[in-house]
N, C-alpha and C positions, 0 to 999 in steps of 0.2 A: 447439308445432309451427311456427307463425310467427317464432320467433327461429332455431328450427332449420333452418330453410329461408334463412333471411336471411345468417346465418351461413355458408351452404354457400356463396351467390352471390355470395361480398363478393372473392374473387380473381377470377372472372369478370370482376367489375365492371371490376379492376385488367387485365382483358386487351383493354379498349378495343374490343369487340367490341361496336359499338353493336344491328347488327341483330339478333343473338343473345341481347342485354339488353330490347331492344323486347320481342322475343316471351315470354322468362321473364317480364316485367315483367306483360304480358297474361295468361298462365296464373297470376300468382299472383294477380293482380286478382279470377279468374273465381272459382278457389278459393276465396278468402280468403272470397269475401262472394256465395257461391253453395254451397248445402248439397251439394256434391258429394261422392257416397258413395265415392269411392275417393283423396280429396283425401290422407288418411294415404301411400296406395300410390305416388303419385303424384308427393310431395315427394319419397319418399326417391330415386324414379328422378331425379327432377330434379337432387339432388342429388351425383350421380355427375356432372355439368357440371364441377362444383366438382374434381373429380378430375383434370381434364383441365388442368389445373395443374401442368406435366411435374415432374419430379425435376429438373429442370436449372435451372427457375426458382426454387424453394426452395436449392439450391443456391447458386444466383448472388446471392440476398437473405442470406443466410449470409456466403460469401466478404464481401461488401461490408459487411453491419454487423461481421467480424473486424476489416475494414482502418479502417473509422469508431474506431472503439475504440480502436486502436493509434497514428492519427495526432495527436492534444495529446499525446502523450508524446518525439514530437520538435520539438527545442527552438525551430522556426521556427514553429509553429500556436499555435491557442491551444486551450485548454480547452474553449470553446464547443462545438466540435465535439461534446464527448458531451453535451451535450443533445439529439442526434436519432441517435444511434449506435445505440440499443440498439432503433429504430423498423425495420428490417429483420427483428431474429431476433424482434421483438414480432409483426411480422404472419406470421411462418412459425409460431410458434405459435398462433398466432389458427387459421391453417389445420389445423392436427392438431386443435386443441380443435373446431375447427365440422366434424371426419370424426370423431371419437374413436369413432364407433361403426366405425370402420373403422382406423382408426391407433393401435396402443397408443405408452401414454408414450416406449418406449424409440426410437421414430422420434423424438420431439424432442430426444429427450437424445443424439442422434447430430447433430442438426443444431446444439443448443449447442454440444458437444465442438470441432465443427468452426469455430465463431464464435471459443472462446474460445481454442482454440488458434493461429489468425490471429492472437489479438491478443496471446497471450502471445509467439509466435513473432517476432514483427514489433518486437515493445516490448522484449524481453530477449534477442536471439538474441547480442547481444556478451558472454554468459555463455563461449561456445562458445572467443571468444580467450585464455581460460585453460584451459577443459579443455572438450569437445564432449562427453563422455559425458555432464557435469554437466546443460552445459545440456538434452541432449534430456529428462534427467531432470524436471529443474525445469518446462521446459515442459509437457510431457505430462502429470505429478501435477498442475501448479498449473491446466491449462485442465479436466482430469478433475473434479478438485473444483468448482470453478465452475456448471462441467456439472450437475450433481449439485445444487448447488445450484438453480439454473434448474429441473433436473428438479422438484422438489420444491413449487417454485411453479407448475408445471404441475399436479401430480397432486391439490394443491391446489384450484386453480381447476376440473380435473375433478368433482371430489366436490363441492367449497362455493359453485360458482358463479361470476361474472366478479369482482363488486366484492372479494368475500371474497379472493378469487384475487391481485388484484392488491394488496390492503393485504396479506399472504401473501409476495408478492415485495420491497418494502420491509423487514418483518421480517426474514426470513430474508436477505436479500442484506448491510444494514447488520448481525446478530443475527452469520454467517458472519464479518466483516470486524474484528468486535470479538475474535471469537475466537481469528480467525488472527493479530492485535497480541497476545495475551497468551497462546498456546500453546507448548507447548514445541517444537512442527515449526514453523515462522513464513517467511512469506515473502511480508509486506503492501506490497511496490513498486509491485504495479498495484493496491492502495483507490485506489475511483472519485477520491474526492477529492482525490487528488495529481494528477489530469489537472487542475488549476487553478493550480500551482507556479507558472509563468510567468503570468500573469492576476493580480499581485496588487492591483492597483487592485481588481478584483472583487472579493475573497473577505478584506475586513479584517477582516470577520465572523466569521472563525473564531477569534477572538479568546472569540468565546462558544459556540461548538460544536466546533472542532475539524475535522479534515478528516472526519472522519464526517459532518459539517453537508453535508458537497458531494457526499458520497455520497448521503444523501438528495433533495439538491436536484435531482441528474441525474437519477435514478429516477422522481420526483416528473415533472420537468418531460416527461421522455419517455413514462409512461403516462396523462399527460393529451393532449401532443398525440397518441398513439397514441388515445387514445378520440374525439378529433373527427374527427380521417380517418378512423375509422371510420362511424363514424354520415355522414360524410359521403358513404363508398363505397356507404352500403346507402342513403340516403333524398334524394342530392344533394343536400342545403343544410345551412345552419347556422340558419333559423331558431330554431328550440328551444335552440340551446344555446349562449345568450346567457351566460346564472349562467356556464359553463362558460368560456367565451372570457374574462370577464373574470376568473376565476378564475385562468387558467394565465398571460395577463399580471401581474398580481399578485405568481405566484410565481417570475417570471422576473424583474419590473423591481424590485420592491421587494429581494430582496437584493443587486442592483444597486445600486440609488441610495442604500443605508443602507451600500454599501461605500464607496462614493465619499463619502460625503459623509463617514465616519470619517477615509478616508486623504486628504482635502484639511483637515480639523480638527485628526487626530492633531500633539499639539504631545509633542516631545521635551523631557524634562527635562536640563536643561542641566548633565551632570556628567562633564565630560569625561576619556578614559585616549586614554594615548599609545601605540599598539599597531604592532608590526613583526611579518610574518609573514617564513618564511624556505620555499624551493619550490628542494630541491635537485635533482630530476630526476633520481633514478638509475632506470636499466634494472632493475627488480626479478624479472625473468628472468636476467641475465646478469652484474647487477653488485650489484644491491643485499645478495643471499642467499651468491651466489658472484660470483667474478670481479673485486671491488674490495673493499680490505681496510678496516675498522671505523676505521683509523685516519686513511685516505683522505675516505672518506665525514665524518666529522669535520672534518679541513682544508678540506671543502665548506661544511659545515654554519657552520663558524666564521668563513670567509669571505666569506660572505654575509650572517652575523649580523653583522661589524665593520663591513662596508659602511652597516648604516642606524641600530646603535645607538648612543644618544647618552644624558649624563646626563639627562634627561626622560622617556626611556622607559620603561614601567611593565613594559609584557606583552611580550616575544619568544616566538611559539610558533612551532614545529618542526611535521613530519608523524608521524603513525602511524609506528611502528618505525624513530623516525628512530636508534637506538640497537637493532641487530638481535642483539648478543650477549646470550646470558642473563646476566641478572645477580642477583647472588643478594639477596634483599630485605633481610637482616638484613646485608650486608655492603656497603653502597650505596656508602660513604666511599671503599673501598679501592678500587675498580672503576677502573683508569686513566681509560678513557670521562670518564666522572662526573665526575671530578678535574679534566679538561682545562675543562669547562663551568662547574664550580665555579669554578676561577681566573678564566675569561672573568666571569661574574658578580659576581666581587668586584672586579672592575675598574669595574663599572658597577655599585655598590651600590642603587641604586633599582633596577634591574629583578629581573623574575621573567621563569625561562623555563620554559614547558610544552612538552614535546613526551611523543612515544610510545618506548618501548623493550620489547623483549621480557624479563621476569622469571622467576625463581620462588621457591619457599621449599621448603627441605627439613624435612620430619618428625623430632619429635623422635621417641625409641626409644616415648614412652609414648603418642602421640598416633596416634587411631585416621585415617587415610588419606580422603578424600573419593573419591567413586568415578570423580572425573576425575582423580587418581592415579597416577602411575605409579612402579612399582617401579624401583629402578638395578638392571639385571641381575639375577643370583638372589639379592644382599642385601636383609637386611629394612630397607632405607631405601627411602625413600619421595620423589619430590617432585613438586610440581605448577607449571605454569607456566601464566602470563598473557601475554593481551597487553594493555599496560597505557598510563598516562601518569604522568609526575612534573613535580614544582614543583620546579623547583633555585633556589633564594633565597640568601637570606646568614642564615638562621635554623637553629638545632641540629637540624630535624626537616623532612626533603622530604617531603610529603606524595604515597601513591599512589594510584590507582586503577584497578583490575582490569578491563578491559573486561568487561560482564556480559549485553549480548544478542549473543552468538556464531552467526555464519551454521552454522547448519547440513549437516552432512556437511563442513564446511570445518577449522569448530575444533571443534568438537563433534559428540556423537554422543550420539541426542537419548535420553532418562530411559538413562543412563548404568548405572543401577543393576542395569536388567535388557540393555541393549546395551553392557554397557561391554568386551564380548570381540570387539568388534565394531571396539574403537577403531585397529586398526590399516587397515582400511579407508576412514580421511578420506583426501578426495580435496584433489587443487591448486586450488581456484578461488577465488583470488585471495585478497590478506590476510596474515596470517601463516596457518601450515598445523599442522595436530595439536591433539586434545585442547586444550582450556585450560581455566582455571578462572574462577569468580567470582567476584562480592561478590553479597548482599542487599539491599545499602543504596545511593545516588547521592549517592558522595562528592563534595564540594566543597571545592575548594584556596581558603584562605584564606593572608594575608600579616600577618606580626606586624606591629602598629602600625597598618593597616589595615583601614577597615570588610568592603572590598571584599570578593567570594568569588565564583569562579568555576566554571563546569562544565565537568568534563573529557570533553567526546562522544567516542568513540571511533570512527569510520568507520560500519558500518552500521547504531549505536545514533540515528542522528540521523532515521533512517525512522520513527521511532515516537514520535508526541507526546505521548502521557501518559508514558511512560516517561521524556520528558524534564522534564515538569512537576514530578516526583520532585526532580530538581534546585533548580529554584525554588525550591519550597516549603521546600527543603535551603539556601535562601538566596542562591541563586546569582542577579547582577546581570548576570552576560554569561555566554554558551556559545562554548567553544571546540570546534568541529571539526579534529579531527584524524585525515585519513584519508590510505592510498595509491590512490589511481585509475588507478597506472599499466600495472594487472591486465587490463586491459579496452580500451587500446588507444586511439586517436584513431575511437572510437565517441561514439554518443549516451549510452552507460552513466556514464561519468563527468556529462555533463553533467543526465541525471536525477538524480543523485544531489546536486549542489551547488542543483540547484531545489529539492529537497526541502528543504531548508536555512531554504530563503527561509519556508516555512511551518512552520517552528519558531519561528523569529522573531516573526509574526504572533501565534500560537498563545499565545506569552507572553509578548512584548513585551518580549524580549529580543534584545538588539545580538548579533551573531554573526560571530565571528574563524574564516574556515575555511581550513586551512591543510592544504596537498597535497604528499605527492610529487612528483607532478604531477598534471595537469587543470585544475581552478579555485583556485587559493588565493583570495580576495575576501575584504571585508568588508562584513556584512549590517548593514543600522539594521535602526530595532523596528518599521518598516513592510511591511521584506521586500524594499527598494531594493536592489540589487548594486554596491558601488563597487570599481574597480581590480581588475578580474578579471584574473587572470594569462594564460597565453597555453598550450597544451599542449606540455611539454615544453619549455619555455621555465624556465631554472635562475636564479628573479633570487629579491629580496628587496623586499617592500612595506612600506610605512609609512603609519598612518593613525589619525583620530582616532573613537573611538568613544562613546558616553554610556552611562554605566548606569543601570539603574532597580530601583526597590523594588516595584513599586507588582501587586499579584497579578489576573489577567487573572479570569475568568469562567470561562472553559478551564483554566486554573491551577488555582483552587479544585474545580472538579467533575469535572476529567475527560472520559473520554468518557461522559458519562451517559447520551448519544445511546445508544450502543453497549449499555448495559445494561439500558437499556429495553426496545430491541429485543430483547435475549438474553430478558426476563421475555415479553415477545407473541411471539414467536419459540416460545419454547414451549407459549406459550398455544394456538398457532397448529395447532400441530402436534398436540397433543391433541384440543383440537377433530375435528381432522383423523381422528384415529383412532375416535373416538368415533361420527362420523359413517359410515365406512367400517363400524364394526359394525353398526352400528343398520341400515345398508341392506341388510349380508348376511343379518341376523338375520330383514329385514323378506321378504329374496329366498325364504329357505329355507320362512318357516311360507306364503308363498303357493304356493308349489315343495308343499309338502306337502298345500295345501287345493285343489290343481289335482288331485292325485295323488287324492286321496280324492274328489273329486266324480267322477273316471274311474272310481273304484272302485264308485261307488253306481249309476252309466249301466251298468256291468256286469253 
């Protein structure tokens, strides 16, 4: 009954209404520790106070932890910021959980929706400069789910209690995030832990967790300070919760100074490549699909490439679809395109160039079709097309690679098997557009005569760091980003995207060549440094020197383990959870029936 009452007062508290605090403070004095026989009757009136808490101020705590949340996503703040972001929508639940005999769950899952929708809305609304249907889509599913999420760590801490509740929200939050990285719907741009991109002085650590580590850490650091203002709001002091204070500094300064002290230690192994990126700028509304012809775009492409290669240079990469014609796989040699870049390349016998082109492969008569297939008209041919990248070297065999996490509704249309009648509804937002296909495997372009081997990232595979560890482990010494950002416009969207970069780098301590249409072309060291960022829409060509490394991270070898841990307590969680909810209905009904029969024997 005393927490129940303390509970109801703790927004009160927050209304600065001291003389109204006085007098509660007094009736619960006289209560508490005077046998007053209607003391039960007495909280629950008192706690109708606690109601007096309008809709407009849960509201307004709402709005404000969306817009907390949303702001380290632009490229001027830092990350810090979500360490107390998620302390708004934490004390509007505190307020449902301390009425829930008055408020069902589904009040608070209207007041996440609306948290997480500010922040999806504020952080990706530049979805909208390619297609607006898309994004309202994106938005509304991806803050819905959230929601849901949230919800679930409410209904949770309903049934199990505060502490159960909140280790609840850790699992399920991290347990979600691991999910949405390896689902076939995916759309992991706002995991907590990419609000750190820019911050990487802070976060070298992920070197051993990965950005799920920063998801944790936000959550971690925000339901600790959310429990000392608490306890502060009902009891004014921190006496008691000394363990506690020195705890949450702890878990704030010490991933700090173990980051700092890696990224002023981290020493580069000294093994240098000569690397030229090439940022031709084309309008990919007006010129790049249509409006300027393959041949054009080539004389761009090759004239920016002469500008900085010289015999020393190793790598030239190109952008995503810098090659928009299909081309057909088994027929690479004969493609004019190809040919023009082949002859460039044998003028400059030491380099390799990597960029992006769009491909496919046509079906032999005997060979059964994959379900991202498409038929040529009503013959039974068959063929499927990528968007992909190649190595054009001076060796008998260019090596390709099938781009294979596809944005959904963009290039794909998700378990195809059963929605694949569907595939004529992919939408424009951004990329190349239509069905495509995959690989299995994270190919890695290697060079005859050299140890070297590279990763070919294709645009929006570079969001996802286990998926890139795949490559390392595949031996790859540096990652090549090869994306178009010109989809998106002179927004924040590109520039989250080439931060996300910086914590690939981190993550496995690989040098990173990212190379744009337009937006950012740079080059990333294995710290996560930015050198020579390009300019937007800005059509030049960079040159710069990179290192490679052998040497396998912590993150490299395991993974998100984070992630799969959480998915195994995640479950545990939720069990628990239901097991609980029987046991009390089972426990409701046989008193519900021993009520009923003592009425019957008074009878």
């Amino acid at each position: 009954m005393i927490d129940f009452c303390t509970e109801s007062f703790i927004f009160m508290r927050l209304e600065n209404n001291q003389r109204g605090w006085a007098f509660i403070k007094q009736r619960l004095i006289y209560i508490f520790y005077n046998d007053h026989p209607k003391r039960l009757q007495y909280c629950k009136s008192e706690s109708n106070l606690s109601l007096a808490m309008k809709r407009k101020r849960l509201l307004t705590l709402s709005i404000f932890s969306g817009i907390l949340m949303s702001l380290p996503y632009y490229p001027w703040l830092s990350g810090i910021i979500m360490m107390v972001a998620f302390l708004p929508l934490l004390f509007v639940e505190e307020f449902v959980y301390s009425t829930r005999d008055r408020n069902r769950p589904v009040v608070l899952f209207g007041y996440a929706w609306l948290v997480f929708l500010i922040w999806n809305a504020l952080t990706t609304w530049w979805i909208a400069k390619a297609t607006l249907p898309g994004a309202l889509i994106v938005i509304v599913v991806n803050s819905f789910l959230y929601a849901l999420v949230f919800l679930l760590f409410h209904i949770t801490k309903r049934n199990l209690g505060r502490q159960f509740g909140n280790f609840s929200l850790l699992v399920y939050w991290i347990g979600w995030e691991h999910l949405y990285l390896n689902a076939e719907i995916s759309w992991p741009w706002l995991n907590l832990g990419n609000a750190f991109a820019k911050d990487v002085s802070l976060i070298q650590w992920y070197e051993l967790t990965g950005a799920l580590g920063g998801t944790l850490w936000i959550l971690a650091v925000n339901l600790m300070i959310f429990a000392l203002l608490r306890h502060y709001i009902v009891y004014k002091h921190f006496s008691s919760q000394w363990a506690r204070i020195i705890f949450l500094l702890a878990l704030i300064f010490v991933p700090v100074l173990l980051s700092v002290y890696i990224y002023n230690d981290y020493e580069t192994k000294k093994d240098p490549y000569y690397m030229g990126i090439v940022q031709p700028s084309i309008d990919p509304y007006h010129e790049k699909f249509s409006g300027m012809s393959q041949e054009r775009q080539m004389d761009i492409l090759l004239e920016l490439s002469d500008s900085i290669a010289d015999a020393q240079m190793d790598y030239l990469i190109g952008p995503e679809t810098a090659i928009h014609q299909d081309i057909q796989e088994s027929k690479l040699r004969e493609h004019p395109t190809l040919a023009r870049l082949d002859s460039f390349v044998q003028q400059h016998p030491n380099l390799m160039v990597v960029l992006g082109m769009d491909s496919f492969r046509k079906y032999e008569a005997q060979e059964k079709p994959s379900p991202s297939a498409r038929r040529i008209g009503d013959s039974d041919s068959w063929i499927e097309r990528y968007n992909s990248a190649i190595q054009i070297d001076t060796s008998d065999r260019w090596p390709i690679y099938h781009k294979s996490k596809l944005v959904v509704g963009v290039e794909k249309m998700p378990y195809p098997g059963v929605f694949g009648f569907l595939n004529d509804l992919i939408i424009d937002l951004g990329g190349t557009t239509g069905t495509r296909g995959s690989q299995d495997h994270r190919e890695t372009f290697a060079a005859s005569g050299r140890s070297v081997k590279v990763a070919p990232v294709i645009c929006y595979e570079s969001v996802y760091g286990e998926y890139i560890t795949d490559y390392v482990r595949n031996g790859a010494r540096f990652i090549f980003v090869i994306t178009n950002d010109g989809w998106w416009g002179e927004t924040i969207g590109y520039r989250q995207h080439m931060h996300f970069a910086r914590l690939r780098a981190i993550e496995t301590r690989r040098s990173i060549v990212r190379a744009a249409n337009t937006g950012i072309s740079c080059f990333i060291n294995q710290k996560g440094q930015v050198f020579k960022p390009t300019g937007w829409w800005e059509r030049t060509a960079i040159k710069g020197t990179l290192h490679a490394n052998e040497a396998m991270t912590i993150y490299v070898q395991y993974g998100d383990y984070i992630g799969r841990v959480a998915d195994f307590m995640a479950v545990f969680a939720v069990l628990y959870l239901i097991a609980k909810v029987l046991v009390n209905r089972t426990r409701h009904a046989g008193l519900e029936r021993l009520r009923g029969g003592n009425q019957e024997g008074k009878g």
